[in-house]
Biopython code that builds the backbone (N, CA, C, O; Angstrom):
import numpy as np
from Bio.PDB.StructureBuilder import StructureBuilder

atoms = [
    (1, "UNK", "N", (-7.977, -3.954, 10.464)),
    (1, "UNK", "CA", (-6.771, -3.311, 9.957)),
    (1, "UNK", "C", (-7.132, -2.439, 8.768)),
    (1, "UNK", "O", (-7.840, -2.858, 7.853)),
    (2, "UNK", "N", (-6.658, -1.291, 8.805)),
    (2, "UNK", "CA", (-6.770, -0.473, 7.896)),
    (2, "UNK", "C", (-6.052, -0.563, 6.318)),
    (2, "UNK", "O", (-6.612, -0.541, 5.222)),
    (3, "UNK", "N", (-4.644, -0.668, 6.644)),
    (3, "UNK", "CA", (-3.734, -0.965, 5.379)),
    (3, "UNK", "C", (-3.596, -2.443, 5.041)),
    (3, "UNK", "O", (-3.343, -3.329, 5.857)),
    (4, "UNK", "N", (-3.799, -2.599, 3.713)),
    (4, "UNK", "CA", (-2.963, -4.412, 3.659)),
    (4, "UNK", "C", (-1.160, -4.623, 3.626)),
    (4, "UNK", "O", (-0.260, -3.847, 3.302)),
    (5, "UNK", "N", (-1.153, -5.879, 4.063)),
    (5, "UNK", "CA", (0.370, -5.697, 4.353)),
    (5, "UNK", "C", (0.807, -5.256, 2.862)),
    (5, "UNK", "O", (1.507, -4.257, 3.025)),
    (6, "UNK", "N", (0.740, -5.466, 1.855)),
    (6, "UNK", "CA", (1.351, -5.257, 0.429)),
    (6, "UNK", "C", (1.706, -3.552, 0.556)),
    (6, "UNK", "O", (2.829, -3.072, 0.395)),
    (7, "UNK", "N", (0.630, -2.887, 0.841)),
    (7, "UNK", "CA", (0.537, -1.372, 0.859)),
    (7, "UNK", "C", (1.626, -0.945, 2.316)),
    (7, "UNK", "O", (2.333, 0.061, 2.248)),
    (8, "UNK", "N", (1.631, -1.816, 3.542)),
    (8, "UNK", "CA", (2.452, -1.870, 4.509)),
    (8, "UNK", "C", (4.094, -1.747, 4.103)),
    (8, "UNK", "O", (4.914, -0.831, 4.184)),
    (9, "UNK", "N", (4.141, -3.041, 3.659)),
    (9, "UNK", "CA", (5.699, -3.186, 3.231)),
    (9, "UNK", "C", (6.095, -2.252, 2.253)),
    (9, "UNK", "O", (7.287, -2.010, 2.445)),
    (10, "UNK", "N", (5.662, -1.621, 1.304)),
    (10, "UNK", "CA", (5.765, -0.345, 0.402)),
    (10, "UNK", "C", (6.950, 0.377, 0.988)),
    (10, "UNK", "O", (8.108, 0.459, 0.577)),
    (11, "UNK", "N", (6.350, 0.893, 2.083)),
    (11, "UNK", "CA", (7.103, 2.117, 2.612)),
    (11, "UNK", "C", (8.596, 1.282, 2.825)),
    (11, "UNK", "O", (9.715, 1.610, 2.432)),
    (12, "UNK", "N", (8.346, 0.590, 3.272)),
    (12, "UNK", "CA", (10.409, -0.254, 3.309)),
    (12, "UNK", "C", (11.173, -0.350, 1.810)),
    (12, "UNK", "O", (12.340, -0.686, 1.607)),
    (13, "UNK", "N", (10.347, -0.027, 1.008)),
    (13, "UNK", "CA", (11.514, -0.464, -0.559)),
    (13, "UNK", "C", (12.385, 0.926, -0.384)),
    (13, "UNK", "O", (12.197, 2.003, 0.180)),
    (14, "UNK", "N", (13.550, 0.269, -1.249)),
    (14, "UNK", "CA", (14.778, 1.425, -1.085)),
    (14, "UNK", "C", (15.421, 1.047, -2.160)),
    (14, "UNK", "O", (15.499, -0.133, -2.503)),
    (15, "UNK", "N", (16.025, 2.172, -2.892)),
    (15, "UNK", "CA", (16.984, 2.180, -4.012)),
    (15, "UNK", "C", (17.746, 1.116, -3.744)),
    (15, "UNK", "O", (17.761, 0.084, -4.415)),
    (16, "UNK", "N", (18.610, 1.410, -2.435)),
    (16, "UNK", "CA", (19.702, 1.007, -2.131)),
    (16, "UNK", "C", (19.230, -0.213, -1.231)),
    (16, "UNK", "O", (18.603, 0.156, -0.238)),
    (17, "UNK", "N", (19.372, -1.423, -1.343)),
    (17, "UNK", "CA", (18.855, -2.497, -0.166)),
    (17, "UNK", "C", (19.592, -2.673, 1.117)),
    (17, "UNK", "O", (20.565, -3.329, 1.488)),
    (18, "UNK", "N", (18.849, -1.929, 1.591)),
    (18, "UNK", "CA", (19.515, -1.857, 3.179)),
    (18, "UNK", "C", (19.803, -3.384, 4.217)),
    (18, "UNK", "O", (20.857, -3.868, 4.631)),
    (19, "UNK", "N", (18.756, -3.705, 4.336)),
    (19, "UNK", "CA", (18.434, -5.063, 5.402)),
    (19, "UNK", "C", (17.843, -6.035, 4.519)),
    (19, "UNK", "O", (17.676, -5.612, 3.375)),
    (20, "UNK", "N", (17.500, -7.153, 4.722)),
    (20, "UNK", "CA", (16.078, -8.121, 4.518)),
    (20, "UNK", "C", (14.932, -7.579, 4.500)),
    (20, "UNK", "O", (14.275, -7.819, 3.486)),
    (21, "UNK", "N", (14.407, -6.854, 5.357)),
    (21, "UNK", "CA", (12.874, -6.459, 4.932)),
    (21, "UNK", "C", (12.519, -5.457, 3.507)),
    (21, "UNK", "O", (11.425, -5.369, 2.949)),
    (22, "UNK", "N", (13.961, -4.667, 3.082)),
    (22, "UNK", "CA", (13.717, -3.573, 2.100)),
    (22, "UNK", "C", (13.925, -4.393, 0.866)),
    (22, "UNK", "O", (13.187, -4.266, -0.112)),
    (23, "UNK", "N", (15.280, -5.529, 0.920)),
    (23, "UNK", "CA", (15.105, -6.330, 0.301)),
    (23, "UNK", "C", (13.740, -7.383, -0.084)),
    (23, "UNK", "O", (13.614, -8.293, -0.903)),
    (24, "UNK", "N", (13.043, -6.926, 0.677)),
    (24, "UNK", "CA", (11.597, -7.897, 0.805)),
    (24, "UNK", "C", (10.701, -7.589, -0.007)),
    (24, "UNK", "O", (10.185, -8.019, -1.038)),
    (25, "UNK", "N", (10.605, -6.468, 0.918)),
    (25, "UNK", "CA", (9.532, -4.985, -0.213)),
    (25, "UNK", "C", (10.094, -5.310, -1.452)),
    (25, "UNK", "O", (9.483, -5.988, -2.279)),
    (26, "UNK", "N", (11.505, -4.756, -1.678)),
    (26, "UNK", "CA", (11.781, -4.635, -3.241)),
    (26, "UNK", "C", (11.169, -5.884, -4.376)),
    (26, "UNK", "O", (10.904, -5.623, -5.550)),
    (27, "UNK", "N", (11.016, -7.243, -3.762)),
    (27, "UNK", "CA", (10.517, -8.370, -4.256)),
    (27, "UNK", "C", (9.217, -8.484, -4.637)),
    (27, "UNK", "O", (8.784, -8.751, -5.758)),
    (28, "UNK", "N", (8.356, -8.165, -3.180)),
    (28, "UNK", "CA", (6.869, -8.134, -3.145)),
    (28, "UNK", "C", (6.815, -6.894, -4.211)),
    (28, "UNK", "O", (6.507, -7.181, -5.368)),
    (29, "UNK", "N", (7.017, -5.919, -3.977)),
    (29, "UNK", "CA", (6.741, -4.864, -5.710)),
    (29, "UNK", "C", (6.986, -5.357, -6.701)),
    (29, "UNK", "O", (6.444, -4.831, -7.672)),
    (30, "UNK", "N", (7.714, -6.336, -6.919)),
    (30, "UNK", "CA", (7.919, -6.856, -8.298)),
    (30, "UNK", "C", (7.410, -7.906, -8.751)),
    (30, "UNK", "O", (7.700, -8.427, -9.828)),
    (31, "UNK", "N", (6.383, -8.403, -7.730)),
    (31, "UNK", "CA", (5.813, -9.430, -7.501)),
    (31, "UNK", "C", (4.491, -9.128, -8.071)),
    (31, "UNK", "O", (3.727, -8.312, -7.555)),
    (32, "UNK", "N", (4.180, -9.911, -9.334)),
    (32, "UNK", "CA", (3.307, -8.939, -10.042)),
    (32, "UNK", "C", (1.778, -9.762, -9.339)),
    (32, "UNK", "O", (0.664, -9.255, -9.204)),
    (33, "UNK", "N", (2.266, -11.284, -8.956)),
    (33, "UNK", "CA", (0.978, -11.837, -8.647)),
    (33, "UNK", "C", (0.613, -11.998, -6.971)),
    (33, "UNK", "O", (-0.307, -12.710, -6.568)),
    (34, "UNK", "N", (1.711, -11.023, -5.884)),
    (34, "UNK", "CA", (1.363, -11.227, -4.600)),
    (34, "UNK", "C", (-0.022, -10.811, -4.217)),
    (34, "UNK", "O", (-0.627, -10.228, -5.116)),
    (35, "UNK", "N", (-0.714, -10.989, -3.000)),
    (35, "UNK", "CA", (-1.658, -10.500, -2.917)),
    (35, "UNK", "C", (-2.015, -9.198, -2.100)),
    (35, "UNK", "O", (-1.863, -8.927, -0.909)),
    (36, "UNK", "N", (-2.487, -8.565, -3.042)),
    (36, "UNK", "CA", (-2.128, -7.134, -2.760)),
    (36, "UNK", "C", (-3.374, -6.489, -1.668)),
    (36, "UNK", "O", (-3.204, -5.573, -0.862)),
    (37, "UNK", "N", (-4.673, -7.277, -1.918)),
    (37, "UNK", "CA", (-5.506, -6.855, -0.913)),
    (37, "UNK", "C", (-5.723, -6.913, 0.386)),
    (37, "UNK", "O", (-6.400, -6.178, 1.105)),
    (38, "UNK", "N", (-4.760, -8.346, 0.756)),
    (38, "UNK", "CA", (-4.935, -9.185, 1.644)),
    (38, "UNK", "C", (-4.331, -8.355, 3.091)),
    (38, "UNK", "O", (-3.289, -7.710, 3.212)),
    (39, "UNK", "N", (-5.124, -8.568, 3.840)),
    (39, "UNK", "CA", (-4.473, -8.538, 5.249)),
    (39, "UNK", "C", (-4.621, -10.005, 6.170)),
    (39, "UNK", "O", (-4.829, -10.050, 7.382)),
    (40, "UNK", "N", (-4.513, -10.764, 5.573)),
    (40, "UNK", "CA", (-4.594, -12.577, 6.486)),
    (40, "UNK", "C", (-3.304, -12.827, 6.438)),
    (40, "UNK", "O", (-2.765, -12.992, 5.343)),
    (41, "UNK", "N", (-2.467, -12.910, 7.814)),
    (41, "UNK", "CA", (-1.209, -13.930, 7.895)),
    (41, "UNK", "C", (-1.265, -15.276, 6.863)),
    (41, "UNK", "O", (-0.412, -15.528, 6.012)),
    (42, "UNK", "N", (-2.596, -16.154, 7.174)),
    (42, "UNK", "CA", (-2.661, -17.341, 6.678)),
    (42, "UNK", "C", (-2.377, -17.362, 4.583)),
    (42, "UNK", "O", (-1.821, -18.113, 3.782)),
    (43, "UNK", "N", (-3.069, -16.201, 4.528)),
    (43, "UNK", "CA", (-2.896, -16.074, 2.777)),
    (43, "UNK", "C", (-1.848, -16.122, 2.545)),
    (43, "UNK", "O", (-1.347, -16.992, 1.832)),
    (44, "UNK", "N", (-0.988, -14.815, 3.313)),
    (44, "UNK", "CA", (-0.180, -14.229, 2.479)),
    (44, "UNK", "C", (1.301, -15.342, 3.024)),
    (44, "UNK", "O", (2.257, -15.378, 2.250)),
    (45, "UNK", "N", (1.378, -16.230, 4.420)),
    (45, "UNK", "CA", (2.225, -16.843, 4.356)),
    (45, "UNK", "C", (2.104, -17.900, 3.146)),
    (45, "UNK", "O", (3.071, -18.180, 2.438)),
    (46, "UNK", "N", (0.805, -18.467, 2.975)),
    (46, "UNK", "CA", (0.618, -19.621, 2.057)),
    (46, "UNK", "C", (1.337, -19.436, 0.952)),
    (46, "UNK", "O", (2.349, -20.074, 0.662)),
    (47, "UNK", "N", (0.698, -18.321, 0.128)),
    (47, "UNK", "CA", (1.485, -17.917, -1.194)),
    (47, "UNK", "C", (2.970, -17.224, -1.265)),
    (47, "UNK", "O", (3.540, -17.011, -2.336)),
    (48, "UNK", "N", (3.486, -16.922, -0.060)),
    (48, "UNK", "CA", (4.925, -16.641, 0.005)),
    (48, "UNK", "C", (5.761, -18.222, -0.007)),
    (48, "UNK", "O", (6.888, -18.366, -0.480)),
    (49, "UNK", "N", (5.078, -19.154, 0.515)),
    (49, "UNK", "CA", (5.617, -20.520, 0.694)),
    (49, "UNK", "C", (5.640, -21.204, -0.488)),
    (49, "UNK", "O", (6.356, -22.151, -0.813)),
    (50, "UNK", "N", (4.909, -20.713, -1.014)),
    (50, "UNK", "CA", (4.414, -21.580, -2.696)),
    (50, "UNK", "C", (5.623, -20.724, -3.670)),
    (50, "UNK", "O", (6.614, -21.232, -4.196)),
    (51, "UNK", "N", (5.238, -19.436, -3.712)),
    (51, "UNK", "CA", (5.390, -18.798, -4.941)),
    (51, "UNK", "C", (6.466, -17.873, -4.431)),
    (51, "UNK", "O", (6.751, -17.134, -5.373)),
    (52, "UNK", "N", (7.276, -17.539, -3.259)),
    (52, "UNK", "CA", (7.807, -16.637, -2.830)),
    (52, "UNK", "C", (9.504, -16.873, -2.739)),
    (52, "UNK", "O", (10.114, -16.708, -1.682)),
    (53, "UNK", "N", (10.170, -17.289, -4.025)),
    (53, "UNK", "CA", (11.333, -18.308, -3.839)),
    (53, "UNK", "C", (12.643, -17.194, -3.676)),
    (53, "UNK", "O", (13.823, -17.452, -3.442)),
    (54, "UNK", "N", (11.875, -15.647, -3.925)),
    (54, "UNK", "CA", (12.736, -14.634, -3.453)),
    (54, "UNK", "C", (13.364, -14.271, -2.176)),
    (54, "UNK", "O", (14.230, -13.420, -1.977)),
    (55, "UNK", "N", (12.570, -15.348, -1.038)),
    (55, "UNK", "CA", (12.692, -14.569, -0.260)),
    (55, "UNK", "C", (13.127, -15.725, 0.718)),
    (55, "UNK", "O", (12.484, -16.694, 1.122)),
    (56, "UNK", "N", (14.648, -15.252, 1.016)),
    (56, "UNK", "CA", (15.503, -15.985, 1.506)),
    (56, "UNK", "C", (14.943, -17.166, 2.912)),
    (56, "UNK", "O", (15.247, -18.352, 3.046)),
    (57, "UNK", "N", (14.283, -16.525, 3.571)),
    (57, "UNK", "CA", (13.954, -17.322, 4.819)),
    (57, "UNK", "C", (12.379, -16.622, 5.119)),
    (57, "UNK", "O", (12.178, -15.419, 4.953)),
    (58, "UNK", "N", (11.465, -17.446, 5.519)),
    (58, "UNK", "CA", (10.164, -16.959, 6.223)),
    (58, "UNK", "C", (10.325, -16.335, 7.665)),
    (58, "UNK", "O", (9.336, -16.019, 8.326)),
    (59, "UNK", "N", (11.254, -16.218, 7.991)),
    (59, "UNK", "CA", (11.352, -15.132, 9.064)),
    (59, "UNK", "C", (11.628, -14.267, 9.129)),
    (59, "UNK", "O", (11.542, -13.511, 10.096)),
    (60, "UNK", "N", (12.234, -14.011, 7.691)),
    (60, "UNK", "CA", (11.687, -12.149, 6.859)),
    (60, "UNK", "C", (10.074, -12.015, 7.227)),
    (60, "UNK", "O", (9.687, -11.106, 7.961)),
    (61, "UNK", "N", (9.338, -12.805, 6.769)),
    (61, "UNK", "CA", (8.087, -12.366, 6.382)),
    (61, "UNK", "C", (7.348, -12.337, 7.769)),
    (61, "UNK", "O", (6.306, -11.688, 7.856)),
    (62, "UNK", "N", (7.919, -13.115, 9.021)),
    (62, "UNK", "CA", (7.387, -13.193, 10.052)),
    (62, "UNK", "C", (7.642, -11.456, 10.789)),
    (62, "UNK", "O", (6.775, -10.677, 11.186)),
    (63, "UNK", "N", (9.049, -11.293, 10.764)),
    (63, "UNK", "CA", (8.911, -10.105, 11.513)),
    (63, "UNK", "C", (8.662, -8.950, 11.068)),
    (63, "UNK", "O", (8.377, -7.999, 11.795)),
    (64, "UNK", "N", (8.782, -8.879, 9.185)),
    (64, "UNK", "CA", (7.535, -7.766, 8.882)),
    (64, "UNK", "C", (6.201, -7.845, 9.179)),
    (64, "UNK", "O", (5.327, -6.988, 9.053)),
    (65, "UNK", "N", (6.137, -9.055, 9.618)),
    (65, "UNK", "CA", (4.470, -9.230, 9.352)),
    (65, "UNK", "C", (4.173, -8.722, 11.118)),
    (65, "UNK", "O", (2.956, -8.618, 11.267)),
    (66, "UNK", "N", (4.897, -8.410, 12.367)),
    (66, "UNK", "CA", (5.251, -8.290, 13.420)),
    (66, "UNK", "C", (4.654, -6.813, 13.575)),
    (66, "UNK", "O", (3.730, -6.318, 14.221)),
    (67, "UNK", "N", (5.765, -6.272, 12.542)),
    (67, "UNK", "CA", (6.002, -4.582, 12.600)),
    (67, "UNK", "C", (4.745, -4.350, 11.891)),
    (67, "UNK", "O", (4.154, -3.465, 12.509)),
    (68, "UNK", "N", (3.951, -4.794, 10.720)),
    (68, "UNK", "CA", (3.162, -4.545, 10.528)),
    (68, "UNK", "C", (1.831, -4.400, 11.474)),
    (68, "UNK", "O", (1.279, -3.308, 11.609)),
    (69, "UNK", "N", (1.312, -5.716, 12.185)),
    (69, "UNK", "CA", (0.659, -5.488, 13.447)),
    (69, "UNK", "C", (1.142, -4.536, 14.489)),
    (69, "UNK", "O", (0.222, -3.878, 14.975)),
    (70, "UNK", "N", (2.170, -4.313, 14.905)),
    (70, "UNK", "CA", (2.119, -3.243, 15.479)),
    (70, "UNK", "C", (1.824, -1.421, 15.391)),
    (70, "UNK", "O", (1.341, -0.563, 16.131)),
    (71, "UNK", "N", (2.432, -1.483, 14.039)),
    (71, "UNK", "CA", (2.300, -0.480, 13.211)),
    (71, "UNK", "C", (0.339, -0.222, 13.113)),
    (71, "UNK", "O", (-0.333, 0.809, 13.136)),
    (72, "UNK", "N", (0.002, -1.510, 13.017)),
    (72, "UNK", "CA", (-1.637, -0.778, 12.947)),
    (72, "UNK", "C", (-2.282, -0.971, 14.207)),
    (72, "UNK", "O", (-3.509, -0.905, 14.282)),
    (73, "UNK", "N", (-1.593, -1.194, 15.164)),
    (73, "UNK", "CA", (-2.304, -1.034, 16.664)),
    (73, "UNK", "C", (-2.013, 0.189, 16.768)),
    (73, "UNK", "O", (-2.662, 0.527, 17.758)),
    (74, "UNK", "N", (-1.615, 0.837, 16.504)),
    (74, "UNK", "CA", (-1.292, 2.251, 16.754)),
    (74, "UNK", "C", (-2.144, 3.479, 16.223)),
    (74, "UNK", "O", (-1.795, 4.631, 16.483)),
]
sb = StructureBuilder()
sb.init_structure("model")
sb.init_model(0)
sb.init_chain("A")
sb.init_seg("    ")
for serial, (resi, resn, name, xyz) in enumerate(atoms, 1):
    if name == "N":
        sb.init_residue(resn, " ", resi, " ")
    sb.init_atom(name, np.array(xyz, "f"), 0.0, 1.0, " ", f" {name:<3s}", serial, name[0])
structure = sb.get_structure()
């Protein structure tokens, strides 16, 4: 994979919070200690589970993490 998801989800932040995922982004940016290099499901669910109390349900993070794999099969 070329991009890490941190740099992935970027492009979804929005002034205005549209859905859950922009709402997501907007978190992970403010998230001063997410991991920003990472492209491992296993990391980045771990530390969303630990440290991620923004984020309403892990099936936000599942189906960005979805669009993201698809997004780099492409």
């Amino acid at each position: 994979m070329n991009k890490t998801f941190y740099h992935f989800i970027l492009k979804y932040r929005a002034v205005k919070v549209r859905d859950e995922i922009s709402k997501f982004a907007n978190d992970v940016y403010d998230d001063h200690s997410f991991p920003k290099g990472s492209s491992d499901y296993h990391e980045i669910s771990s530390y969303l589970e630990l440290n991620g109390q923004y984020l309403s349900s892990m099936s936000v993070f599942d189906e960005a993490w979805e669009i993201y794999l698809s997004d780099e099969i492409k």
